[in-house]
N, C-alpha and C positions, 0 to 999 in steps of 0.2 A: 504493500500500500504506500504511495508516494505523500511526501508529506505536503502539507500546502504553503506555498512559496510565503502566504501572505503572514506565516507565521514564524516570525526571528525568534532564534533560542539566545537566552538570554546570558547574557557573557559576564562571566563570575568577577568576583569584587576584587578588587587590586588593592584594598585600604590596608591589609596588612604587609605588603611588600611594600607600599610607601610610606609605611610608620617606620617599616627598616631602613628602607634608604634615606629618611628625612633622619632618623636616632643615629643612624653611624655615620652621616655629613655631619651630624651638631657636635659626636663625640670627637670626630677626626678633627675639625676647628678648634675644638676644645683644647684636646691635646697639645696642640703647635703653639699654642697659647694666640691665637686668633682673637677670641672670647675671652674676657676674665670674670672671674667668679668661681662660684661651686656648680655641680649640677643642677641642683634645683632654681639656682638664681640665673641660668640658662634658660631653664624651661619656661620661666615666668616669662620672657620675654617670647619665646616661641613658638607657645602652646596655641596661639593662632595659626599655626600649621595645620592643627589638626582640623580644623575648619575649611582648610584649604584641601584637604588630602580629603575628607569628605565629601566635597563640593567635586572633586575631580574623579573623584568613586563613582557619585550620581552618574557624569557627565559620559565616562567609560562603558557602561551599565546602557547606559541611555533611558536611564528614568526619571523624566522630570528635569532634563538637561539645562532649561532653563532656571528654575529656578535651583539647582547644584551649580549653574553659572553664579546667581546672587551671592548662594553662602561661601562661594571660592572669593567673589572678590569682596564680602563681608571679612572675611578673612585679611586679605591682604591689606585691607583698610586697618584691621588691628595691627598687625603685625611691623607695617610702616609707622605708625602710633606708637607703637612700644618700643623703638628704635628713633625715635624724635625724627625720622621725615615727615612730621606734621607736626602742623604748630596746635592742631584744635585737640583737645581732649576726643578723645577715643568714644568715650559715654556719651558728651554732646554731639558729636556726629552723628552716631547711631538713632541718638535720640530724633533729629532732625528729618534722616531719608530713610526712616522705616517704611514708611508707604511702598517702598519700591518692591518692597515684599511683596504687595498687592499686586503691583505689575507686574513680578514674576510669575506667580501664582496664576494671574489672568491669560497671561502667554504660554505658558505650560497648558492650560486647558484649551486656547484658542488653537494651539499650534500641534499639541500634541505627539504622535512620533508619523504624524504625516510622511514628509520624507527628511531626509538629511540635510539639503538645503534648508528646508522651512525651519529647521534646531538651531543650527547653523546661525541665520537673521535672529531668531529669536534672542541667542545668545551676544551676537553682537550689539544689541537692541537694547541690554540689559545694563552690559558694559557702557555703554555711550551715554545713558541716564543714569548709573551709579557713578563713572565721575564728574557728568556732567552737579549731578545733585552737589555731589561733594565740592566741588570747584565752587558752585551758588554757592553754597555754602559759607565756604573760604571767603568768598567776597561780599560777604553781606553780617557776619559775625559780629564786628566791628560797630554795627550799626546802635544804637541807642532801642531796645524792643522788648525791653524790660516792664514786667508786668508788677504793677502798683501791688504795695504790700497790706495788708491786712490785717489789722490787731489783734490774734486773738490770745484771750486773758480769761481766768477763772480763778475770783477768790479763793484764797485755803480756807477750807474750813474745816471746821469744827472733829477729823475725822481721822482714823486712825492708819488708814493706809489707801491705797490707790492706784488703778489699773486705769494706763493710757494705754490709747491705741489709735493709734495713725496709720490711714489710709489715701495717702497722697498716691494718684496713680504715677505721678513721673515728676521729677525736678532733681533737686539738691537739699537733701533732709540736713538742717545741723541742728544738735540736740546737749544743751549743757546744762551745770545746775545755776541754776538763779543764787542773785545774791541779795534780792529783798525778801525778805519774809512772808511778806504779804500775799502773797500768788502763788497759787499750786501750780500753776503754768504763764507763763507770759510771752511774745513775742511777735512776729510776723509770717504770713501765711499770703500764696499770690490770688490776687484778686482784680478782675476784670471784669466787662459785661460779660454774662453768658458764663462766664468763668470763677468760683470762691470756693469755701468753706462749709461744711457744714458740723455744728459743736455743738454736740451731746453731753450732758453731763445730770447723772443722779446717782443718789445713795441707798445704800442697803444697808440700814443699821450705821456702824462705827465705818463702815466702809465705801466707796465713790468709785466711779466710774465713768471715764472718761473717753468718750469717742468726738476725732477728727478726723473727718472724708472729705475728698476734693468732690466737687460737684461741679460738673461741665459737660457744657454739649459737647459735641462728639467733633463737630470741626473744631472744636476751640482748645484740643485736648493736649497737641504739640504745636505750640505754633511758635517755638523759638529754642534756645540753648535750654541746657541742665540749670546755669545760673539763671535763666530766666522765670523757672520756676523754683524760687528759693525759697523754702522752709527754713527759719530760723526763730527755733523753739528754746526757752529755759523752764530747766523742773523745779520744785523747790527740793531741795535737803533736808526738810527738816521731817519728815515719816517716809517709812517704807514706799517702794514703787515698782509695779507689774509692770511692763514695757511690752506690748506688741506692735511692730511695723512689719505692713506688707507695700513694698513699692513695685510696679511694675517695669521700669525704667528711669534710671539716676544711680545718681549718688547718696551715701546716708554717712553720714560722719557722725558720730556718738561717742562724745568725751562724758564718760558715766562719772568722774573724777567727781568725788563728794558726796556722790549721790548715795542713798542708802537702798539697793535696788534688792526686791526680793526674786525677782524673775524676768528673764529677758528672752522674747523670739522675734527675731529677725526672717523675712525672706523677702531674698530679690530676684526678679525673675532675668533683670540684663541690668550690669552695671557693676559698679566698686562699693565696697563694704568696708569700713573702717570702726573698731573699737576702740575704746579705751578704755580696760576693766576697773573698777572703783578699788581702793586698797583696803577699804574694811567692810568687805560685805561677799559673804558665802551668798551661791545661788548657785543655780540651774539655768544655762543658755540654750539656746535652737538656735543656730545661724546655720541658711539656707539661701543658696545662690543656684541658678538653673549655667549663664551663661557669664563669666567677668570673675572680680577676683575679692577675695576676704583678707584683709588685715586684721588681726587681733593683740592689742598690746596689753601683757600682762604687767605688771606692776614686780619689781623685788620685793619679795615679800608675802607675796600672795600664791599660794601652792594652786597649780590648774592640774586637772584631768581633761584630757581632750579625745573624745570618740571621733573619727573621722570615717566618711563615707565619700570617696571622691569621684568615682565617676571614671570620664577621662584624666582628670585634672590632674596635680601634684599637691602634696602638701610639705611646707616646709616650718621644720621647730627647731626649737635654740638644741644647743649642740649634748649639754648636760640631761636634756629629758630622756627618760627610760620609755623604752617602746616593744609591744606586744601586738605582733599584728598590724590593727590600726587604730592601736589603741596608746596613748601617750601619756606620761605623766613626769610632772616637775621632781626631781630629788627629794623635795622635804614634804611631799605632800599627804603622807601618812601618820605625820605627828603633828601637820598645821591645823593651828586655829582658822585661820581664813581660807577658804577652800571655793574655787571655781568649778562646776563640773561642765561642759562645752560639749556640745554634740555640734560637728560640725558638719554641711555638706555642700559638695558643690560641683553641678554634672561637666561645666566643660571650662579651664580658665587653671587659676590658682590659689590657694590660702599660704597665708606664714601668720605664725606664734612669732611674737616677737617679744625680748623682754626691754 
Protein backbone atom coordinates (compact mmCIF):
# COMPACT_ATOMS: atom_id res chain seq x y z
CA UNK A 1 0.00 0.00 0.00
CA UNK A 2 1.62 3.38 -1.02
CA UNK A 3 1.63 5.96 1.34
CA UNK A 4 0.13 9.39 0.57
CA UNK A 5 2.45 11.82 -0.73
CA UNK A 6 0.35 14.43 1.17
CA UNK A 7 1.58 13.08 4.37
CA UNK A 8 5.25 14.36 5.73
CA UNK A 9 6.71 12.16 8.48
CA UNK A 10 7.78 14.06 10.98
CA UNK A 11 11.51 14.76 11.57
CA UNK A 12 12.77 14.09 15.15
CA UNK A 13 13.99 16.97 17.48
CA UNK A 14 17.41 18.04 17.21
CA UNK A 15 17.10 20.02 20.94
CA UNK A 16 19.38 17.64 22.58
CA UNK A 17 22.31 17.71 20.12
CA UNK A 18 22.06 21.52 20.26
CA UNK A 19 22.13 21.64 24.19
CA UNK A 20 25.47 19.75 23.35
CA UNK A 21 26.81 21.70 20.80
CA UNK A 22 25.62 25.13 22.59
CA UNK A 23 27.36 23.36 26.43
CA UNK A 24 30.62 22.32 24.81
CA UNK A 25 31.04 25.89 22.80
CA UNK A 26 30.27 27.73 26.24
CA UNK A 27 32.69 25.02 28.17
CA UNK A 28 35.59 25.33 25.36
CA UNK A 29 35.31 29.42 25.70
CA UNK A 30 35.32 28.97 29.18
CA UNK A 31 38.35 27.06 29.29
CA UNK A 32 40.67 29.41 27.09
CA UNK A 33 39.40 31.92 29.52
CA UNK A 34 37.31 33.75 26.74
CA UNK A 35 34.48 34.09 29.47
CA UNK A 36 35.28 34.96 33.06
CA UNK A 37 33.56 33.72 35.82
CA UNK A 38 32.33 30.22 37.35
CA UNK A 39 29.90 28.05 35.44
CA UNK A 40 26.94 29.14 36.65
CA UNK A 41 27.63 32.93 36.22
CA UNK A 42 28.17 31.66 32.43
CA UNK A 43 24.94 30.37 32.33
CA UNK A 44 23.01 33.37 33.62
CA UNK A 45 24.19 35.12 30.84
CA UNK A 46 23.36 32.28 28.22
CA UNK A 47 20.58 30.57 29.36
CA UNK A 48 18.66 32.42 26.43
CA UNK A 49 20.18 29.81 24.26
CA UNK A 50 17.92 27.73 25.37
CA UNK A 51 15.07 29.76 23.84
CA UNK A 52 17.00 29.98 20.81
CA UNK A 53 17.64 26.14 20.53
CA UNK A 54 13.93 25.79 21.20
CA UNK A 55 12.63 28.17 18.72
CA UNK A 56 15.19 26.20 16.03
CA UNK A 57 13.71 22.64 17.31
CA UNK A 58 10.12 24.00 16.34
CA UNK A 59 11.52 25.57 13.05
CA UNK A 60 13.57 22.00 12.05
CA UNK A 61 10.21 19.98 13.03
CA UNK A 62 8.22 22.32 11.01
CA UNK A 63 5.79 22.81 13.67
CA UNK A 64 4.59 26.15 14.02
CA UNK A 65 7.79 27.49 12.40
CA UNK A 66 6.50 30.77 12.79
CA UNK A 67 5.94 31.28 15.76
CA UNK A 68 9.50 28.98 16.82
CA UNK A 69 10.71 31.98 14.54
CA UNK A 70 9.37 34.47 17.42
CA UNK A 71 10.64 32.57 20.60
CA UNK A 72 14.36 32.14 18.50
CA UNK A 73 14.56 35.70 18.01
CA UNK A 74 12.78 36.32 21.71
CA UNK A 75 15.62 34.68 22.59
CA UNK A 76 18.22 36.43 20.89
CA UNK A 77 16.77 39.75 22.02
CA UNK A 78 17.60 38.23 25.62
CA UNK A 79 20.72 37.18 25.01
CA UNK A 80 22.01 40.56 23.34
CA UNK A 81 20.46 42.19 26.72
CA UNK A 82 22.44 40.07 29.00
CA UNK A 83 25.66 40.94 27.03
CA UNK A 84 24.98 44.88 27.07
CA UNK A 85 24.25 45.14 23.08
CA UNK A 86 21.37 46.80 24.28
CA UNK A 87 20.87 49.72 26.13
CA UNK A 88 16.97 48.89 27.12
CA UNK A 89 16.36 46.52 29.92
CA UNK A 90 15.41 43.08 28.64
CA UNK A 91 11.96 43.17 30.85
CA UNK A 92 10.98 46.53 29.27
CA UNK A 93 11.36 45.26 25.94
CA UNK A 94 9.47 42.27 26.21
CA UNK A 95 7.08 44.16 28.00
CA UNK A 96 6.42 46.54 25.05
CA UNK A 97 6.40 43.81 21.68
CA UNK A 98 4.47 41.11 23.26
CA UNK A 99 1.62 41.45 20.98
CA UNK A 100 3.87 40.15 18.22
CA UNK A 101 3.14 36.82 19.87
CA UNK A 102 -0.31 37.51 18.56
CA UNK A 103 1.10 37.99 15.13
CA UNK A 104 2.91 34.91 15.29
CA UNK A 105 0.35 32.89 16.48
CA UNK A 106 -2.18 34.47 13.63
CA UNK A 107 0.41 33.55 10.90
CA UNK A 108 1.06 30.09 12.02
CA UNK A 109 -2.72 29.54 11.64
CA UNK A 110 -3.16 31.66 8.54
CA UNK A 111 -0.02 30.05 6.84
CA UNK A 112 0.14 26.82 8.34
CA UNK A 113 2.44 24.08 6.60
CA UNK A 114 0.87 25.09 3.22
CA UNK A 115 4.03 24.94 1.41
CA UNK A 116 7.79 25.89 2.28
CA UNK A 117 7.63 29.00 0.74
CA UNK A 118 4.43 30.29 2.44
CA UNK A 119 6.88 29.35 6.25
CA UNK A 120 9.58 30.73 4.76
CA UNK A 121 7.55 34.63 4.28
CA UNK A 122 5.94 33.96 7.27
CA UNK A 123 9.16 33.71 9.15
CA UNK A 124 10.75 36.44 7.40
CA UNK A 125 7.57 38.59 8.29
CA UNK A 126 8.08 37.85 11.87
CA UNK A 127 11.62 38.97 11.88
CA UNK A 128 11.15 42.28 10.06
CA UNK A 129 8.22 43.24 12.82
CA UNK A 130 10.30 41.89 15.84
CA UNK A 131 13.13 44.24 15.05
CA UNK A 132 11.28 46.48 13.54
CA UNK A 133 9.18 46.69 17.04
CA UNK A 134 12.34 46.64 18.99
CA UNK A 135 14.09 49.44 16.89
CA UNK A 136 10.36 51.68 17.74
CA UNK A 137 11.02 51.00 20.56
CA UNK A 138 14.74 52.15 20.87
CA UNK A 139 13.55 55.39 19.59
CA UNK A 140 10.63 56.21 21.38
CA UNK A 141 11.98 55.09 25.05
CA UNK A 142 13.34 58.24 25.74
CA UNK A 143 10.05 59.94 25.35
CA UNK A 144 8.21 61.53 28.44
CA UNK A 145 4.95 58.40 28.78
CA UNK A 146 4.98 58.10 32.09
CA UNK A 147 1.67 57.31 33.63
CA UNK A 148 0.49 59.65 36.71
CA UNK A 149 0.80 58.08 40.09
CA UNK A 150 -1.74 57.35 42.59
CA UNK A 151 -1.82 57.49 46.28
CA UNK A 152 -2.77 54.80 47.79
CA UNK A 153 -2.67 54.62 51.71
CA UNK A 154 -4.45 52.76 54.46
CA UNK A 155 -4.44 53.62 58.20
CA UNK A 156 -2.88 51.20 60.66
CA UNK A 157 -5.17 50.07 62.68
CA UNK A 158 -6.00 48.91 65.58
CA UNK A 159 -4.99 45.04 64.41
CA UNK A 160 -2.71 42.54 65.00
CA UNK A 161 -1.21 41.27 61.92
CA UNK A 162 -1.92 41.58 58.10
CA UNK A 163 -2.03 39.88 54.75
CA UNK A 164 -1.31 42.06 51.52
CA UNK A 165 -1.75 41.14 48.27
CA UNK A 166 -0.95 42.65 45.05
CA UNK A 167 -2.04 42.11 41.98
CA UNK A 168 -0.49 44.43 39.43
CA UNK A 169 -0.74 42.79 36.12
CA UNK A 170 2.73 44.39 34.65
CA UNK A 171 5.17 47.28 35.71
CA UNK A 172 7.85 47.73 38.24
CA UNK A 173 6.78 46.49 41.81
CA UNK A 174 9.02 48.25 44.72
CA UNK A 175 8.12 47.25 48.07
CA UNK A 176 9.95 48.68 51.52
CA UNK A 177 9.14 49.24 55.12
CA UNK A 178 7.62 52.70 55.94
CA UNK A 179 9.05 54.88 58.31
CA UNK A 180 5.87 56.69 59.71
CA UNK A 181 3.95 54.95 61.97
CA UNK A 182 0.84 55.90 60.89
CA UNK A 183 0.09 53.74 57.75
CA UNK A 184 -0.14 50.06 57.34
CA UNK A 185 0.63 50.82 53.71
CA UNK A 186 1.57 54.00 51.82
CA UNK A 187 2.69 55.12 48.41
CA UNK A 188 2.02 55.30 44.66
CA UNK A 189 0.31 53.16 42.24
CA UNK A 190 -0.08 54.07 38.12
CA UNK A 191 -3.16 55.62 37.38
CA UNK A 192 -4.62 57.00 34.10
CA UNK A 193 -8.03 57.08 32.20
CA UNK A 194 -9.30 53.63 31.68
CA UNK A 195 -6.28 52.74 33.76
CA UNK A 196 -5.88 52.49 38.29
CA UNK A 197 -6.27 50.63 41.25
CA UNK A 198 -8.59 49.00 42.95
CA UNK A 199 -8.06 48.80 47.35
CA UNK A 200 -9.76 46.29 49.22
CA UNK A 201 -9.22 46.25 52.68
CA UNK A 202 -11.23 44.55 55.81
CA UNK A 203 -10.81 42.76 59.03
CA UNK A 204 -11.55 39.51 60.66
CA UNK A 205 -11.26 39.92 64.26
CA UNK A 206 -7.42 41.17 65.45
CA UNK A 207 -6.60 40.43 61.82
CA UNK A 208 -6.94 42.67 58.18
CA UNK A 209 -6.68 42.11 54.80
CA UNK A 210 -5.53 43.78 52.39
CA UNK A 211 -6.13 43.49 48.51
CA UNK A 212 -4.49 45.71 45.51
CA UNK A 213 -5.51 44.92 41.73
CA UNK A 214 -4.77 46.82 38.63
CA UNK A 215 -7.82 47.53 36.89
CA UNK A 216 -7.68 48.38 33.16
CA UNK A 217 -9.18 47.85 29.94
CA UNK A 218 -7.56 45.80 27.91
CA UNK A 219 -5.92 48.39 25.31
CA UNK A 220 -4.65 50.28 28.11
CA UNK A 221 -2.91 47.30 29.74
CA UNK A 222 0.94 47.80 28.04
CA UNK A 223 1.12 50.99 26.78
CA UNK A 224 4.76 51.91 27.71
CA UNK A 225 8.14 50.62 29.61
CA UNK A 226 8.26 48.50 33.12
CA UNK A 227 9.08 52.14 34.66
CA UNK A 228 6.03 53.23 33.30
CA UNK A 229 4.17 51.31 35.20
CA UNK A 230 5.76 51.88 38.67
CA UNK A 231 4.43 50.54 41.80
CA UNK A 232 6.14 52.00 44.80
CA UNK A 233 4.70 50.60 47.88
CA UNK A 234 5.93 51.11 51.81
CA UNK A 235 4.75 48.42 54.66
CA UNK A 236 4.63 49.52 58.19
CA UNK A 237 7.15 47.52 60.74
CA UNK A 238 5.47 47.78 63.28
CA UNK A 239 3.02 43.97 63.21
CA UNK A 240 3.47 40.95 61.58
CA UNK A 241 2.86 40.74 57.47
CA UNK A 242 1.55 37.89 54.96
CA UNK A 243 2.85 39.10 51.51
CA UNK A 244 1.34 37.79 48.26
CA UNK A 245 2.37 39.15 44.69
CA UNK A 246 1.26 37.79 41.43
CA UNK A 247 2.70 39.91 38.45
CA UNK A 248 2.38 38.81 35.09
CA UNK A 249 5.12 40.86 33.43
CA UNK A 250 7.92 43.23 35.34
CA UNK A 251 9.86 43.74 37.78
CA UNK A 252 9.35 43.25 41.75
CA UNK A 253 12.14 44.59 43.85
CA UNK A 254 11.36 43.70 47.69
CA UNK A 255 13.67 45.03 50.27
CA UNK A 256 11.79 43.13 53.31
CA UNK A 257 14.73 44.83 55.53
CA UNK A 258 12.67 45.78 58.90
CA UNK A 259 9.89 44.29 58.04
CA UNK A 260 8.43 41.66 60.41
CA UNK A 261 7.12 39.23 57.80
CA UNK A 262 5.24 36.06 58.66
CA UNK A 263 4.94 34.67 55.02
CA UNK A 264 5.82 35.55 51.67
CA UNK A 265 4.68 34.09 47.89
CA UNK A 266 5.83 35.54 45.02
CA UNK A 267 5.12 34.49 41.34
CA UNK A 268 6.06 35.86 38.07
CA UNK A 269 5.11 34.67 35.07
CA UNK A 270 8.06 36.97 32.76
CA UNK A 271 10.51 39.20 34.39
CA UNK A 272 13.26 39.73 37.22
CA UNK A 273 12.64 38.80 40.83
CA UNK A 274 14.79 40.54 43.48
CA UNK A 275 14.64 40.00 47.44
CA UNK A 276 15.95 41.06 50.40
CA UNK A 277 15.27 38.79 53.22
CA UNK A 278 14.55 40.77 56.73
CA UNK A 279 17.33 39.72 59.48
CA UNK A 280 14.83 38.99 62.35
CA UNK A 281 12.19 37.03 61.09
CA UNK A 282 11.64 33.07 60.56
CA UNK A 283 9.10 32.20 57.74
CA UNK A 284 8.04 30.27 54.90
CA UNK A 285 8.63 31.73 51.13
CA UNK A 286 7.17 30.51 47.55
CA UNK A 287 9.02 32.25 44.83
CA UNK A 288 7.99 31.36 41.50
CA UNK A 289 9.17 32.52 38.14
CA UNK A 290 7.73 30.73 34.70
CA UNK A 291 10.21 32.63 32.33
CA UNK A 292 13.41 35.58 33.75
CA UNK A 293 15.50 35.39 36.80
CA UNK A 294 15.31 35.30 40.89
CA UNK A 295 17.74 37.17 43.02
CA UNK A 296 17.42 36.36 46.76
CA UNK A 297 19.70 38.09 49.30
CA UNK A 298 20.04 36.44 52.55
CA UNK A 299 21.33 38.49 55.29
CA UNK A 300 24.65 37.13 57.66
CA UNK A 301 23.11 35.88 60.17
CA UNK A 302 20.10 34.53 59.10
CA UNK A 303 20.21 30.42 58.42
CA UNK A 304 18.10 29.60 54.91
CA UNK A 305 16.98 26.36 53.74
CA UNK A 306 16.26 26.40 50.03
CA UNK A 307 14.09 23.63 48.01
CA UNK A 308 14.71 24.28 44.51
CA UNK A 309 12.72 23.10 41.43
CA UNK A 310 14.39 24.55 38.21
CA UNK A 311 13.09 23.49 35.22
CA UNK A 312 15.41 24.28 32.60
CA UNK A 313 17.16 26.89 34.50
CA UNK A 314 20.20 26.99 36.99
CA UNK A 315 20.43 27.73 40.34
CA UNK A 316 23.36 29.37 41.86
CA UNK A 317 24.22 29.45 46.04
CA UNK A 318 27.10 30.86 48.03
CA UNK A 319 29.96 28.46 48.13
CA UNK A 320 29.61 27.25 52.10
CA UNK A 321 25.96 25.94 51.66
CA UNK A 322 25.42 22.03 52.08
CA UNK A 323 23.56 20.54 49.27
CA UNK A 324 21.30 17.35 48.92
CA UNK A 325 19.92 16.90 45.71
CA UNK A 326 18.11 20.05 45.32
CA UNK A 327 17.98 20.67 48.20
CA UNK A 328 20.35 23.50 50.03
CA UNK A 329 21.14 24.66 53.22
CA UNK A 330 23.34 27.46 55.06
CA UNK A 331 26.04 25.90 57.71
CA UNK A 332 24.57 27.06 60.86
CA UNK A 333 21.12 26.45 60.06
CA UNK A 334 20.36 23.74 62.42
CA UNK A 335 21.17 25.54 65.76
CA UNK A 336 19.71 29.18 64.30
CA UNK A 337 17.28 31.02 65.94
CA UNK A 338 16.29 32.94 62.73
CA UNK A 339 15.41 30.55 60.18
CA UNK A 340 14.37 31.17 56.31
CA UNK A 341 12.63 28.16 54.62
CA UNK A 342 12.45 29.10 50.58
CA UNK A 343 10.98 26.86 48.15
CA UNK A 344 12.16 28.20 45.04
CA UNK A 345 11.02 27.61 41.22
CA UNK A 346 11.67 28.71 38.19
CA UNK A 347 10.90 26.96 34.52
CA UNK A 348 13.25 28.61 32.20
CA UNK A 349 16.19 31.73 33.07
CA UNK A 350 18.18 31.77 36.46
CA UNK A 351 18.03 32.00 40.59
CA UNK A 352 21.21 32.88 42.94
CA UNK A 353 21.26 32.81 46.85
CA UNK A 354 23.22 35.49 47.46
CA UNK A 355 24.68 36.46 50.98
Amino acid sequence: MEKDPRIRKQRPSIFGPLILIALGIGLLVHNFGLIEGDFWQVFSKFWPVLLIIIGLDGIYRGEGMVGATFLAGLGTIFLLANFGYLSLDVWQTTLRIWPILFIAIGFDILIGRRSVVASFIGMFLILVILLGGLGLFGSIVDHDISVKGEVISQNLDDVDAVKIVFEPVAGNLIIRALTDGNFLIYGTAPSKQGVGVHQTYFREGNNATLFLQSVSNFLNIFPGSVDTWKWDLGITPSIPVNIEIFVALGNTDLDLTGLIIQSLKVNTALGKTFIKIPENSSFNAEIEGAIGQIVIEIPKGVAAYIKSDTGLANIWVPEDFLSKDKEFFSPEYEMAEVKVNIDVSMAIGNIRIIR
